[in-house]
C-alpha positions as CSV (number, residue, x, y, z in Angstrom):
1,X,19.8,36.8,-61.6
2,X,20.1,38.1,-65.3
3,X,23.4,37.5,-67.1
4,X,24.5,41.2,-67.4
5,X,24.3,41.6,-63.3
6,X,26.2,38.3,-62.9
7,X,28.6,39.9,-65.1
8,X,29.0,43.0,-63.3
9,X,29.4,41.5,-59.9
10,X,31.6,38.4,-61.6
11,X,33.7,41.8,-62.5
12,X,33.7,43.4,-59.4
13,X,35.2,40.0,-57.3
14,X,37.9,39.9,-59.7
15,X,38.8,43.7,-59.7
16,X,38.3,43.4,-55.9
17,X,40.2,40.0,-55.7
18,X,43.3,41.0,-57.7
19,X,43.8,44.6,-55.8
20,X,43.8,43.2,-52.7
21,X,46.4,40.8,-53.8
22,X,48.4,43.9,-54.6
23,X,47.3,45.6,-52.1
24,X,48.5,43.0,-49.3
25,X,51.6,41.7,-51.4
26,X,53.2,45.3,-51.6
27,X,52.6,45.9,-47.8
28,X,54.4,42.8,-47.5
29,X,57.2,43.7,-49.6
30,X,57.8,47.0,-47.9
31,X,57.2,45.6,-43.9
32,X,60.2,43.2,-44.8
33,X,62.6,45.7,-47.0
34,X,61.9,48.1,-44.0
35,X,63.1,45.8,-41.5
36,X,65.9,43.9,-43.4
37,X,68.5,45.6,-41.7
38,X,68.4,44.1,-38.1
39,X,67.1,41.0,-36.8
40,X,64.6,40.6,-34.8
41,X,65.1,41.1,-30.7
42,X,64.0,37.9,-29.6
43,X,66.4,36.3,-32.5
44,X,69.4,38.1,-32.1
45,X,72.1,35.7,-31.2
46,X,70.6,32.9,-32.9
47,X,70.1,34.1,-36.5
48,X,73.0,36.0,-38.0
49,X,72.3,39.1,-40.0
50,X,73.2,37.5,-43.2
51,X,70.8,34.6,-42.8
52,X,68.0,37.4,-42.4
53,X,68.6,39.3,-44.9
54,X,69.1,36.3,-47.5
55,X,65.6,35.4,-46.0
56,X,63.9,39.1,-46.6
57,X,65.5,39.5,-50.0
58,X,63.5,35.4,-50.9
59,X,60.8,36.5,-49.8
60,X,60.7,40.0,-51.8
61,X,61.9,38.1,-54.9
62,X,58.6,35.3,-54.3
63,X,55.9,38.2,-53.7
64,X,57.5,40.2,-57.3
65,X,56.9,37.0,-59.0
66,X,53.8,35.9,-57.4
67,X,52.4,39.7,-58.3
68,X,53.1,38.9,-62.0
69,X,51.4,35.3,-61.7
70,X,48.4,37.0,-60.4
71,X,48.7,40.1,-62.9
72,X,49.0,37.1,-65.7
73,X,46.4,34.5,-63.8
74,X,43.8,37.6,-63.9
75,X,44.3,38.6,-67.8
76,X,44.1,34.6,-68.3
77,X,41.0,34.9,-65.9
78,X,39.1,37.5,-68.1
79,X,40.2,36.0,-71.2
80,X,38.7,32.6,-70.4
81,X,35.3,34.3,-69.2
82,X,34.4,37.7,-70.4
83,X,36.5,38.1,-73.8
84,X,35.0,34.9,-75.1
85,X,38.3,32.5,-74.6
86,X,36.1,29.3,-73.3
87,X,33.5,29.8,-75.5
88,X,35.7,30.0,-78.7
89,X,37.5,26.9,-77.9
90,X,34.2,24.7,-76.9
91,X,32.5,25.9,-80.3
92,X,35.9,24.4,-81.8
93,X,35.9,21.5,-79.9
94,X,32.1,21.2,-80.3
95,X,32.0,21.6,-84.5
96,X,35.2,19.3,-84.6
97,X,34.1,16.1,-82.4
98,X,30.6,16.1,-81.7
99,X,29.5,15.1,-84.8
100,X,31.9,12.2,-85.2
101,X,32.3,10.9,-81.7
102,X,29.5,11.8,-79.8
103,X,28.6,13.8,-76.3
104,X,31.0,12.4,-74.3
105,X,33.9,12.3,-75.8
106,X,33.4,15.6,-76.5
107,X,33.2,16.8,-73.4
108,X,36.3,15.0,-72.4
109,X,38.1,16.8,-75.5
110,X,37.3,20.0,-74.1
111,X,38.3,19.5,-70.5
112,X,41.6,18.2,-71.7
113,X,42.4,21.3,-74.4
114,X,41.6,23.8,-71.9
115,X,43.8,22.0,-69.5
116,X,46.7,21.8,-72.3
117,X,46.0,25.4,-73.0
118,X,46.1,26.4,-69.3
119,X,49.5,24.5,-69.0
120,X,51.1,25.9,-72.1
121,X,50.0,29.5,-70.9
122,X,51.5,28.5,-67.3
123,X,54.9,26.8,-68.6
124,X,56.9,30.2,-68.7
125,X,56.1,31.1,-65.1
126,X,56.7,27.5,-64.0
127,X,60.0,27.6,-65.8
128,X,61.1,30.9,-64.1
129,X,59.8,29.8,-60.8
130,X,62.2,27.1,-60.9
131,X,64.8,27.5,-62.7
132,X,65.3,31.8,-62.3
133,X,63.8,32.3,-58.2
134,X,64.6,28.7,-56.6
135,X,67.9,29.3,-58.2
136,X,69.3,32.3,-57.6
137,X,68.4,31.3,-53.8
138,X,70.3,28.2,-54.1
139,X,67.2,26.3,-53.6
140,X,66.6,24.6,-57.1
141,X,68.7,21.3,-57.8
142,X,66.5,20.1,-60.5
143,X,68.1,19.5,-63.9
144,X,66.0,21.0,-67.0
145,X,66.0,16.8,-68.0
146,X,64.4,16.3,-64.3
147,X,61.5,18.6,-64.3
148,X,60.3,18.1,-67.8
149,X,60.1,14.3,-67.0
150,X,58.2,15.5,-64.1
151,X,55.9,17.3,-65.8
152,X,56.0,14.0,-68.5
153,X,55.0,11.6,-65.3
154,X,52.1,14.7,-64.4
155,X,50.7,14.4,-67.5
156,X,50.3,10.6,-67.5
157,X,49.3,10.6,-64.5
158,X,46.3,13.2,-65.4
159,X,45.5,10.9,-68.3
160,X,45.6,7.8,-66.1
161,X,43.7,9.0,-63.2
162,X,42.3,12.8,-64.5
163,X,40.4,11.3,-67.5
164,X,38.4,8.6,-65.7
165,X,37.3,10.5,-62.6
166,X,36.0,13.4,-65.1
167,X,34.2,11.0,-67.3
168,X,32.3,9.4,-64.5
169,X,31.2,12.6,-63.6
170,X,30.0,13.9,-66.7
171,X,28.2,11.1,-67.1
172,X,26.6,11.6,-64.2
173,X,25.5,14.7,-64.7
174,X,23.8,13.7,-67.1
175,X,22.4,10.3,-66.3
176,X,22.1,10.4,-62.6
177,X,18.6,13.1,-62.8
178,X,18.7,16.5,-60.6
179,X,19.7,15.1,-57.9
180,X,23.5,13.8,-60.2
181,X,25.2,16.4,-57.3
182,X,25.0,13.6,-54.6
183,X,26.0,11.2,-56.3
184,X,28.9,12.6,-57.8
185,X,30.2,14.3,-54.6
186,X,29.8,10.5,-53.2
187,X,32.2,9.7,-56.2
188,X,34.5,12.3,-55.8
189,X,35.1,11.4,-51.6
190,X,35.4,7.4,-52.4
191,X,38.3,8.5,-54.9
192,X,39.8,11.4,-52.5
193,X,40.3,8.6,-50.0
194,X,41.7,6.0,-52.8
195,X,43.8,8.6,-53.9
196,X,45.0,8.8,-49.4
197,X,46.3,5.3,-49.5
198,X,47.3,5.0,-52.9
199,X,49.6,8.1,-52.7
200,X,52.6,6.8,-50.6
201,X,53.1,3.1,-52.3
202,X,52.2,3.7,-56.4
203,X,52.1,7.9,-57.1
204,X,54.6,9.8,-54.6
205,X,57.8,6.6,-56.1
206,X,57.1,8.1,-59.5
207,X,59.0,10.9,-58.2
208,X,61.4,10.6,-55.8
209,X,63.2,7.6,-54.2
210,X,62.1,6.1,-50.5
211,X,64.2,4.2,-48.6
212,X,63.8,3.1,-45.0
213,X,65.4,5.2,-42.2
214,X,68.7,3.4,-41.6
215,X,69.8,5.9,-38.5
216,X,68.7,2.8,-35.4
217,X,69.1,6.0,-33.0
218,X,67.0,8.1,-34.6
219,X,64.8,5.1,-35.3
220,X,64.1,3.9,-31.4
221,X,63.9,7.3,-30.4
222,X,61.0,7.9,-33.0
223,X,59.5,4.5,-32.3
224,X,59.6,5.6,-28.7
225,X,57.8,9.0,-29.2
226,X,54.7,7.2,-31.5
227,X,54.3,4.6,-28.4
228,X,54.1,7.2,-26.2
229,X,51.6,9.2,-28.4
230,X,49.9,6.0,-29.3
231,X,50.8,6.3,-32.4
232,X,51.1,3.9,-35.2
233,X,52.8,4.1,-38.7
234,X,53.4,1.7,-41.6
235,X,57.6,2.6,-41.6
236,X,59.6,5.5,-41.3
237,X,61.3,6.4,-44.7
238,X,63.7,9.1,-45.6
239,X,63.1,10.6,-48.8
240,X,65.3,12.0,-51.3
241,X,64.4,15.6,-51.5
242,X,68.1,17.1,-51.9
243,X,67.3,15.6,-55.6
244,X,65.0,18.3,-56.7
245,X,65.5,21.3,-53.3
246,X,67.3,22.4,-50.9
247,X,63.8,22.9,-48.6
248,X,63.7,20.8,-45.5
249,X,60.4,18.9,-44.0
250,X,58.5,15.7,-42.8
251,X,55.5,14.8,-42.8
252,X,53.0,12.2,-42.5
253,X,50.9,10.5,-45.7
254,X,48.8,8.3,-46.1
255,X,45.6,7.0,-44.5
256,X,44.8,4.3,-42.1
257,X,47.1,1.0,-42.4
258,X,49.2,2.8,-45.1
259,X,50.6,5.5,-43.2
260,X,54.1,6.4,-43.2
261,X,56.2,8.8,-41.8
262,X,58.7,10.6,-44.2
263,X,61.9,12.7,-43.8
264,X,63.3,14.8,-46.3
265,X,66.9,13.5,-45.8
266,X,67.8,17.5,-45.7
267,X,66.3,17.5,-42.7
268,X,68.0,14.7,-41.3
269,X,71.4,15.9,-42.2
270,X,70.5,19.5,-40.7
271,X,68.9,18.8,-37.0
272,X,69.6,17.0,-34.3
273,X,67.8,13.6,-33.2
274,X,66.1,16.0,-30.7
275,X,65.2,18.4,-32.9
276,X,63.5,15.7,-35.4
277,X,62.2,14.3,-32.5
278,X,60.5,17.7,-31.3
279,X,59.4,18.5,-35.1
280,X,57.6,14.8,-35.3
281,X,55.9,15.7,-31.8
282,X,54.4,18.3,-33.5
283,X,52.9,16.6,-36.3
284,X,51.7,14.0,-34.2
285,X,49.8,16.7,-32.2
286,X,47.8,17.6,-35.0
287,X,46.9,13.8,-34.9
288,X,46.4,14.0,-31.1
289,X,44.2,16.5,-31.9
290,X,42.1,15.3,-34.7
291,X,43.5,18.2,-37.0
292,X,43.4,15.7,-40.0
293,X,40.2,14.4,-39.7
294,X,38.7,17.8,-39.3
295,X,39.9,19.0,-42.3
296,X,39.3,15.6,-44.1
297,X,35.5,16.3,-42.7
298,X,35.4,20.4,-43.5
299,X,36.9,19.4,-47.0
300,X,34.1,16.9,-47.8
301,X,31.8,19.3,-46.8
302,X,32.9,21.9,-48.7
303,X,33.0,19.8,-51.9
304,X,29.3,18.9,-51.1
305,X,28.4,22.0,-50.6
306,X,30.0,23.1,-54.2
307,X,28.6,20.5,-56.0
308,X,24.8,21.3,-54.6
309,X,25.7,24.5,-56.4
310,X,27.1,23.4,-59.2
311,X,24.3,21.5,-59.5
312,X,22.1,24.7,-59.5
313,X,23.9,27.2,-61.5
314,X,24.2,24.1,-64.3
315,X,20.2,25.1,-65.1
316,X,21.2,28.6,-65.2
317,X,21.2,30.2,-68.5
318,X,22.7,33.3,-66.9
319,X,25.6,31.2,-65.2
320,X,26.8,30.7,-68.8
321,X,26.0,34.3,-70.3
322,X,27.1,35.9,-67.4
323,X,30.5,34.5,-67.6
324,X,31.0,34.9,-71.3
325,X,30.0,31.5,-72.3
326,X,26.4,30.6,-75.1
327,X,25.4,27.5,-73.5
328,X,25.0,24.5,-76.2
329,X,21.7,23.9,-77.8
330,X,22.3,20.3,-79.2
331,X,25.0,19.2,-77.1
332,X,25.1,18.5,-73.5
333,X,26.6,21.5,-70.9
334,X,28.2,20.3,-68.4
335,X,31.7,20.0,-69.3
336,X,30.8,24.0,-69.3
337,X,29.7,24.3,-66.5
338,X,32.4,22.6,-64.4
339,X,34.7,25.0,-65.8
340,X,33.3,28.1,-65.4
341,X,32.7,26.3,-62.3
342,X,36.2,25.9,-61.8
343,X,37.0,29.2,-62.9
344,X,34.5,31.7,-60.9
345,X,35.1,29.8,-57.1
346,X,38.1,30.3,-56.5
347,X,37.8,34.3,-57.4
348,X,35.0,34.1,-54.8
349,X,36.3,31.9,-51.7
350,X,39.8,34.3,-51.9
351,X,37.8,36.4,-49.6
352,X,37.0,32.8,-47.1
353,X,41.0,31.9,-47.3
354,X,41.6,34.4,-44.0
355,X,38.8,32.3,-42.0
356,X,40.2,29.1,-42.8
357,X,44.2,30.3,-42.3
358,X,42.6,31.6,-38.8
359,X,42.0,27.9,-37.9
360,X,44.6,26.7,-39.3
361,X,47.4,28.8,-36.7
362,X,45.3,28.2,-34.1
363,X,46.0,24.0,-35.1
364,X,49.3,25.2,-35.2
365,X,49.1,26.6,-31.8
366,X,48.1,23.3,-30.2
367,X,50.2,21.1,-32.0
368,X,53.1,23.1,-30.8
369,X,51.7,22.8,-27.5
370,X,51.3,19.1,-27.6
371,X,55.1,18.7,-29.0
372,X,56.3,21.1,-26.1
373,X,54.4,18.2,-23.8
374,X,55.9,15.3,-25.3
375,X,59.5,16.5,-26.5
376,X,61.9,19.2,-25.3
377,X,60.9,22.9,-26.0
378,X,64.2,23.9,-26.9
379,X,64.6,21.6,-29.3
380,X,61.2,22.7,-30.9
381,X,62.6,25.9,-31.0
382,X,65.7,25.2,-32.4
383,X,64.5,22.9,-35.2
384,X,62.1,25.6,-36.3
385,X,65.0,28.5,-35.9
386,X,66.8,25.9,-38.1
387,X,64.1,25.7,-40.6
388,X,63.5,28.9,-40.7
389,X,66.8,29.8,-41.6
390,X,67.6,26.5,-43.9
391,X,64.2,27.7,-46.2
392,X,64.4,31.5,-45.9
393,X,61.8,32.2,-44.1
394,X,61.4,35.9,-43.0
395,X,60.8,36.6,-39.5
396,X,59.3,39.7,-39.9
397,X,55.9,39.5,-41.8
398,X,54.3,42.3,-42.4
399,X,50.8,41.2,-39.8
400,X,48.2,42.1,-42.0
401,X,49.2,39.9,-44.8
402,X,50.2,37.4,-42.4
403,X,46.7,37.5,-40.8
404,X,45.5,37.0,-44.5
405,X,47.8,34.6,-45.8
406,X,49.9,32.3,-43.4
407,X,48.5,29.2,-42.6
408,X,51.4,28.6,-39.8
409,X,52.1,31.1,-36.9
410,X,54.7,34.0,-37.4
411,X,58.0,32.4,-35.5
412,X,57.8,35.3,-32.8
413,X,54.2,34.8,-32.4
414,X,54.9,30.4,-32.1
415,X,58.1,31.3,-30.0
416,X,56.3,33.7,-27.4
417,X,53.4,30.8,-27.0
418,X,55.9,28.2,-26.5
419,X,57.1,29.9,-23.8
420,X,60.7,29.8,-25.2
């Protein structure tokens, strides 16, 4: 493919891309405006007007903002590729530390000042996220002091973990022959499944505090549920999520002998022992199901399949021309490439999100199924009216963008199938 027809079709999945984000966020915004003013039939009684309408005005307030970030996230888009952006800061990077520090550490340079750059550009819209949306919605309870030293502990983190992963790569790309793909994919699963049972004991403490579940009810009656499900977990921890939101959840983390199961304590002080009961039935039904391992497995495939081409396009002088970038002629291209790389995917496998959301109610589906099985109904019900209503969540998507988007179930679709 020459460089200028790579261009134009580069062109056309980003026009295409960022109109149909439009295009499905404004249908969203007006399907919940338009029905703001009742509540839905099969949750009248159970959610009060107010609670619906605080949900529908949350959710217009997210889509406004999210169709700025992609407005902003396009313009950053073209100016990275097209207008030259990439290829003005690796000819800077290039002149300044190739000569005096060799290939490598160049590369490395330019990884970490386009990620620096990227940050700075996203900082504002982080900022307002928080501190502006989350707010106003009585959601945020970080201090200003709080979330830059998260973003502090982000950083080191990136440095810590980030730099070494990317440098083993990059040298593989360019030590490891044609076939560097494999072996870096191989790489990149070995530390995704470090990175599994590392998570819960050294990198999720750096930001909040974990202490065991003190509630000896709540406890057997948990305990009880995983023996039933043969199910078996490191501890059950509450977590202190009130610290930084007012959002409620659990989940699972971890892999093999280091999982754990974890309660936001916001969940704990807002549903019954039933209720967490019922909403821990249904995470254990994705287990039941395999629903983690098959999207460990369709995630390692995927990343194999990314790097094969990654591996190809890397050879491609039109990869780089076509995307705005003059590949180097005395310096090693890969750091390039895994950009642009990083850059042009995800503009592509936008149109691939429906499939995998697709798969991912029907999990949904069964895993409500399964907690129906082992736990009461009702209380399934309630815990996710609860939620629902705790994290102003509309109940009245509009279904195209919910066909699109949502990875769980509308509630009156998950409702009607749980026969409650």
């Amino acid at each position: 493919m020459q460089s200028s027809t790579l261009t134009l079709v580069f062109a056309a999945f980003v026009l295409a891309s960022v109109m149909t984000k439009l295009w499905l966020a404004s249908r969203q915004v007006q399907h919940v405006s338009r029905h703001r003013a009742q509540v839905p039939g099969a949750f009248d009684g159970e959610v009060a007007l107010v609670n619906h309408q605080r949900a529908a005005d949350y959710t217009v307030d997210k889509l406004r903002f999210e169709m700025v970030s992609t407005a902003i996230g396009t313009a950053v888009l073209i100016g990275w590729t097209l207008l030259g952006g990439l290829d003005a800061l690796n000819s800077a990077t290039r002149d300044a530390v190739l000569p005096r520090f060799g290939a490598l550490p160049y590369q490395l340079t330019l990884l970490a000042a386009f990620t620096f750059i990227g940050s700075l550009i996203e900082l504002p819209l982080a900022l307002w996220n928080t501190f502006r949306l989350e707010q106003r919605h009585g959601f945020n309870r970080m201090t200003l002091r709080m979330w830059v030293g998260d973003q502090l502990k982000e950083v080191l983190l990136g440095l810590l973990i980030g730099l070494p992963i990317a440098a083993l790569i990059l040298w593989l790309m360019g030590a490891a022959g044609p076939q560097w793909w494999l072996w870096a994919w191989s790489v990149w699963v070995a530390f995704s499944l470090l990175l599994m049972v590392l998570f819960p004991t050294l990198i999720a403490p750096l930001f909040n505090k974990f202490e065991p579940l003190k509630d000896e009810h709540l406890q057997t009656r948990v305990e009880s549920l995983m023996r039933r499900c043969g199910f078996a977990a490191k501890g059950l921890f509450v977590m202190d999520g009130s610290r930084r939101s007012g959002h409620a959840n659990a989940y699972f983390t971890g892999l093999g002998a280091s999982k754990r199961v974890v309660f936001f304590d916001t969940l704990l002080t807002k549903l019954s022992h039933g209720e967490i009961e019922a909403v821990l039935a249904h995470e254990l039904g994705h287990f039941k199901h395999r629903h983690v391992l098959k999207r460990m497995i369709g995630m390692f495939a995927m990343s194999l399949l990314g790097f094969a081409l990654l591996g190809w396009l890397s050879r491609q002088v039109a990869f780089y021309q076509g995307l705005g970038v003059t590949p180097n002629l005395s310096a090693p291209n890969d750091a390039l490439a895994l950009l642009l790389f990083l850059l042009a995917v995800p503009v592509v496998m936008f149109f691939v999100a429906p499939v995998f959301a697709h798969f991912s109610r029907r999990d949904e589906f069964q895993a409500d199924a399964y907690a129906c099985a082992h736990a009461k109904a009702h209380d399934l019900r309630q815990a996710l009216i609860k939620l629902y209503k705790d994290n102003s969540s509309t109940l009245t998507p509009d279904p195209v963008y919910a066909r699109f988007y949502y990875s769980h179930p509308p509630a009156s679709e998950r409702m009607a199938a749980m026969g409650t």
